[in-house]
Legacy VTK file of the C-alpha trace (Angstrom):
# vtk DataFile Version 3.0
C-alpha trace
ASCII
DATASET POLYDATA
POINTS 267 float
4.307 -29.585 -17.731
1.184 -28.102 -16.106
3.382 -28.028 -12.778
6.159 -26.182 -14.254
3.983 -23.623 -15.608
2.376 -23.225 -12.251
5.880 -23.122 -10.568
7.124 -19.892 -12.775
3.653 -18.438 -12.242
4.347 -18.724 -8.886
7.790 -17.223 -8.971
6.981 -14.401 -11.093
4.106 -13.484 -8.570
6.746 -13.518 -5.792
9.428 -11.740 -7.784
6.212 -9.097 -8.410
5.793 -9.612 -4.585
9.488 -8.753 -3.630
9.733 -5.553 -5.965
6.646 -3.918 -4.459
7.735 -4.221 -0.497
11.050 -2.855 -1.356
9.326 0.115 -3.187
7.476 0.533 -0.505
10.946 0.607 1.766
11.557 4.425 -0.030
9.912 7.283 1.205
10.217 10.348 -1.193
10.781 13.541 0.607
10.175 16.532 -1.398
12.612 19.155 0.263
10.833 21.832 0.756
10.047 23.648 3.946
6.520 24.339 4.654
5.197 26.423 7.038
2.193 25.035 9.408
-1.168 25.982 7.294
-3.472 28.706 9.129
-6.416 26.847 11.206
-9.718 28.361 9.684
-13.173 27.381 11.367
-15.737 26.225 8.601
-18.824 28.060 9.228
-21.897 26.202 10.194
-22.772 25.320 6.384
-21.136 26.343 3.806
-23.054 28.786 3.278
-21.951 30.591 6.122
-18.814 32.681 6.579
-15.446 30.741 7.856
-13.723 32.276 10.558
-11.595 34.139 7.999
-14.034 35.925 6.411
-14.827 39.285 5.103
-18.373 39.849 5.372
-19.501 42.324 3.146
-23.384 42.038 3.907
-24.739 40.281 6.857
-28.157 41.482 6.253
-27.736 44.547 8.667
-26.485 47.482 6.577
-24.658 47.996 3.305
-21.968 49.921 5.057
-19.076 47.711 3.149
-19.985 49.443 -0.159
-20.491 52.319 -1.620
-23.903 53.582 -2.341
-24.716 51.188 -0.389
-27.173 53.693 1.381
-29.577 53.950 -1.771
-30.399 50.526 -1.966
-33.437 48.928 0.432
-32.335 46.663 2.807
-35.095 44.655 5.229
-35.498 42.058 6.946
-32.110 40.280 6.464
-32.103 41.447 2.722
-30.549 44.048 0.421
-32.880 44.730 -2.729
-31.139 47.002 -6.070
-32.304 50.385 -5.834
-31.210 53.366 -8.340
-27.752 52.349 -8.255
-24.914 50.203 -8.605
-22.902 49.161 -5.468
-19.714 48.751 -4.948
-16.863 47.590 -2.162
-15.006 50.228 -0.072
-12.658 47.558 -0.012
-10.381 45.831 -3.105
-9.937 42.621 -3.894
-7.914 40.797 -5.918
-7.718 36.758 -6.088
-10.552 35.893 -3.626
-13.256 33.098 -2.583
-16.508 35.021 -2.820
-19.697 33.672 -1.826
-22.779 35.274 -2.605
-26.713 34.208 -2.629
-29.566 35.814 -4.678
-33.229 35.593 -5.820
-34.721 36.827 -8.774
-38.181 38.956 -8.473
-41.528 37.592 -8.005
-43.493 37.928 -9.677
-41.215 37.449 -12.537
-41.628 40.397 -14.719
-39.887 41.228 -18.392
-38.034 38.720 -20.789
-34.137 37.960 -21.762
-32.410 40.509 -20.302
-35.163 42.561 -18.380
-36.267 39.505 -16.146
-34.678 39.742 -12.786
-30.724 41.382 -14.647
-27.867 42.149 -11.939
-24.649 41.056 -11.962
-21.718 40.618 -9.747
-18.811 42.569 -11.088
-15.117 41.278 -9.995
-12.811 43.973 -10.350
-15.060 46.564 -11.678
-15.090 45.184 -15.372
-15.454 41.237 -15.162
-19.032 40.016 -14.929
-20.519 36.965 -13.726
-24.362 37.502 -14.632
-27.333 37.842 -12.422
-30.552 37.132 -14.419
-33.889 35.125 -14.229
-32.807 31.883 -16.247
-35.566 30.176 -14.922
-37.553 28.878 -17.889
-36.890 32.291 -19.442
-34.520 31.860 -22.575
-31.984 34.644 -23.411
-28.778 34.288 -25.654
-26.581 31.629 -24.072
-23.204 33.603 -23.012
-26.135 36.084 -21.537
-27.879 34.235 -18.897
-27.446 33.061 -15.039
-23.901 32.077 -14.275
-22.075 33.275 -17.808
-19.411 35.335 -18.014
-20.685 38.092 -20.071
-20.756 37.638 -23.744
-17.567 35.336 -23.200
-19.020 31.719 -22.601
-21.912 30.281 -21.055
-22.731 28.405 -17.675
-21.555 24.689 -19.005
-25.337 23.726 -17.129
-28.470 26.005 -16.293
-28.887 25.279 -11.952
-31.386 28.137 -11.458
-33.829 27.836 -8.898
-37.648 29.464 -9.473
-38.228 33.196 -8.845
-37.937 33.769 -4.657
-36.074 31.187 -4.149
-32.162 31.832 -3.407
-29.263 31.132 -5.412
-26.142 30.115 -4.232
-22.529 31.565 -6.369
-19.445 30.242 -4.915
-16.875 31.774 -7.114
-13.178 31.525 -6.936
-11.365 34.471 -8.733
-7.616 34.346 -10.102
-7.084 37.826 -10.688
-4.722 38.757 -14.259
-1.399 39.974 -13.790
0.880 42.415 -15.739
3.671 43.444 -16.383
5.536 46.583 -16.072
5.214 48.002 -19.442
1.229 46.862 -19.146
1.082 43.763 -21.427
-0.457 40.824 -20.230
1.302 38.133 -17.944
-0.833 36.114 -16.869
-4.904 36.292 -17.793
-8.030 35.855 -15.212
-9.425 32.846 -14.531
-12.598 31.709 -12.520
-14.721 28.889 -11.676
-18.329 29.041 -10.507
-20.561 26.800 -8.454
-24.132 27.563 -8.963
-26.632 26.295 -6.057
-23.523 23.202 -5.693
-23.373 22.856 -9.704
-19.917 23.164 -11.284
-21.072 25.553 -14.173
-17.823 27.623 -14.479
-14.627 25.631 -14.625
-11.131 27.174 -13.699
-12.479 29.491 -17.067
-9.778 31.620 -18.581
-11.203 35.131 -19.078
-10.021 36.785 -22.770
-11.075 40.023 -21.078
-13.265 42.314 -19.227
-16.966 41.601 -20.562
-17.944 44.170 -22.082
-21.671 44.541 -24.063
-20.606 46.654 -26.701
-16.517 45.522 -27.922
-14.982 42.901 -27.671
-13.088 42.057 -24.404
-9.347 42.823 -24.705
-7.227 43.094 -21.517
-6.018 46.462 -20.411
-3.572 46.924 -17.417
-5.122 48.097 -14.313
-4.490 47.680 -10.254
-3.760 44.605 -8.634
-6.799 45.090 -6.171
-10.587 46.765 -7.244
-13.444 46.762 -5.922
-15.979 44.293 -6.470
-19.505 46.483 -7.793
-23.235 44.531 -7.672
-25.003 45.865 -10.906
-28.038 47.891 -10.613
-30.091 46.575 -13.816
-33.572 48.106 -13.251
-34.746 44.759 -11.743
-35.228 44.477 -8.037
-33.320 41.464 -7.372
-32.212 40.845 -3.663
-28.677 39.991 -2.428
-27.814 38.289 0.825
-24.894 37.002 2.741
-22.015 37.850 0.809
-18.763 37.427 2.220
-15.021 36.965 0.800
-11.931 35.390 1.404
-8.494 36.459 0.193
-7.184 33.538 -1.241
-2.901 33.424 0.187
-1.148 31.088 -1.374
0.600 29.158 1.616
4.835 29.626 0.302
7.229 27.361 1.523
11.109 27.380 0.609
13.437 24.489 -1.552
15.766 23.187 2.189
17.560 20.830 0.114
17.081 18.985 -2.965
14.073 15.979 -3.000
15.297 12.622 -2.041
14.322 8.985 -1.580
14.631 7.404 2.220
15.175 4.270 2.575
13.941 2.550 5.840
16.285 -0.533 5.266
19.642 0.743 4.441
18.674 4.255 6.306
20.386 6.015 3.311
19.025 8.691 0.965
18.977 8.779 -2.807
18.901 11.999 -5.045
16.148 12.226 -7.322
15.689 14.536 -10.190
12.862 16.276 -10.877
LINES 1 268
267 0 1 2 3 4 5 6 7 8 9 10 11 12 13 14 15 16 17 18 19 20 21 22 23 24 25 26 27 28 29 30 31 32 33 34 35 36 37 38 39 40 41 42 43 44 45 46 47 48 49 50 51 52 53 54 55 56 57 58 59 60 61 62 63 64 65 66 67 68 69 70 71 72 73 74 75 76 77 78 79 80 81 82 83 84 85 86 87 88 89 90 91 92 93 94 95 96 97 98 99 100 101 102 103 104 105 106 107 108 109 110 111 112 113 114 115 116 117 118 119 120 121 122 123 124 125 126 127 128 129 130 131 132 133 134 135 136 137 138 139 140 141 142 143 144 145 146 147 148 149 150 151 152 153 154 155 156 157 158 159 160 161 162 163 164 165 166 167 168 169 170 171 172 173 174 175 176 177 178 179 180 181 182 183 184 185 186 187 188 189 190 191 192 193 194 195 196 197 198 199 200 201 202 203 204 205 206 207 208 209 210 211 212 213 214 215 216 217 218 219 220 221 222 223 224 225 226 227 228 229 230 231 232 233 234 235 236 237 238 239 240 241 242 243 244 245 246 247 248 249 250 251 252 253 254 255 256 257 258 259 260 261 262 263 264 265 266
C-alpha cells in the first residue's frame, strides 16, 4: 500500500513536472511597438541633476525665476528675501528635486518657525516648515499638502541641516467645458522617506476655503513661498516627466518554441 501511494505521489509530481516545462515552451508577446527608451545619465548621487535636467538653481544666480533678484543668494545658497519666487518657465507633470534647511537659530512656533513652501502650479503646496520637535496642526507641517493631509511620517532633519524633497507631480486635467477629468496627484520622498504616496489632490490648498478644482493651463510656473522666515533653498532642478508611447502592431499572442506557432490571447 505504502508503495502505491508513493508511486501516484510520484506521478502527480511528474504530471506537475510536465505542465510547467510546457508553460514555459509559450512566450507571450504583447503586440505593441515600442520605441527604444531615451538614455539619461544618473547624476553622481541622486541628489544631483541627470543629464536631462532643468536646473533651476545651481547655487549661482536665481535667473530661472522671477524675483529671483530680491532674494540673497551666497555661497552656493539662495535665502527668502521680501518675496515670493517663481519659474520663468511652466511645468506641468514633472520630477522635481529640491533641498532645504530651516533657520538657525530656530526662531517662532507652528507656523512662524522656519514657513516656505514649494508651490506646484502656482496654487498646490507642499509645505516648507521647521517640524523639527516643533508641533503645529498635522495637515500643516513639513511635507503636507496644505490643509489636505499630512506627511504619513515626520523625516525632518534639525535646523541647518538640509532636507531632501523628491516629488513627482501628475498634473490635473480638464476638459473643454472646464470640469474636472482627471485630478492631481503626487508623491513625496522626504530626506529618502516615502511620506507622500501617489496622493490624490481634492484641490489647490488653500488656507482660507476649502480646495475645489478650477480649470486653469496645462503648464504654470512653479513659485517658492516667501513666509517671513529665512529659510535657504539649494539645488533644485526638474524633469519633465514624457510618458514613453508605443503603438498596438498586432494583437498579443502566445509563441510557442515547440510547435513554432502562435496563439491569440484576449486581454
Amino acid at each position: 500500500m505504502r508503495k502505491q501511494l508513493l508511486q501516484t505521489a510520484l506521478f502527480v509530481v511528474l504530471i506537475g513536472l510536465a505542465t510547467e516545462a510546457r508553460a514555459q515552451n509559450n512566450e507571450y508577446h504583447s503586440g505593441m511597438k515600442w520605441p527604444e527608451p531615451a538614455i539619461v545619465t544618473p547624476g553622481v548621487t541622486n541628489a544631483d541633476p541627470p543629464s536631462d535636467a532643468i536646473v533651476l538653481f545651481d547655487g549661482k544666480d536665481l535667473s530661472a525665476w522671477e524675483n529671483g533678484e530680491q532674494w540673497i543668494v551666497k555661497d552656493g545658497v539662495a535665502t527668502v528675501k521680501d518675496t515670493n519666487i517663481r519659474t520663468k518657465q511652466k511645468f506641468g507633470d514633472c520630477q522635481l528635486h529640491v533641498e532645504w534647511s530651516a533657520p538657525v537659530p530656530a526662531k517662532g512656533k507652528s507656523q512662524w518657525r522656519g514657513n516656505s513652501g514649494i508651490f506646484l502650479m502656482e496654487v498646490y503646496e507642499i509645505q516648507v516648515l521647521d517640524s523639527y520637535e516643533s508641533k503645529t496642526y498635522f495637515d500643516g507641517q513639513a511635507g503636507s499638502l496644505y490643509k489636505q493631509v499630512p506627511p504619513m511620517v515626520n523625516a525632518m532633519r534639525p535646523p541647518g541641516e538640509w532636507n531632501g524633497y523628491d516629488i513627482i507631480w501628475n498634473a490635473p486635467r480638464f476638459q473643454e467645458n472646464g470640469e474636472l477629468k482627471k485630478p492631481a496627484y503626487v508623491t513625496v520622498i522626504h530626506n529618502g522617506v516615502l511620506i507622500q504616496n501617489h496622493y490624490e489632490l481634492k484641490g489647490p490648498t488653500r488656507y482660507d476655503v476649502p480646495p475645489k478644482y478650477v480649470r486653469h493651463e496645462a503648464k504654470l510656473p512653479i513659485v517658492l513661498q516667501n513666509h517671513g522666515n529665512p529659510v535657504r533653498y539649494r539645488n533644485i532642478w526638474l524633469r519633465e516627466i514624457k510618458p514613453i508611447v508605443g503603438e498596438q502592431a498586432e494583437p498579443p499572442y502566445l509563441h510557442s518554441h515547440v510547435t513554432g506557432k502562435d496563439t491569440p490571447v484576449k486581454e
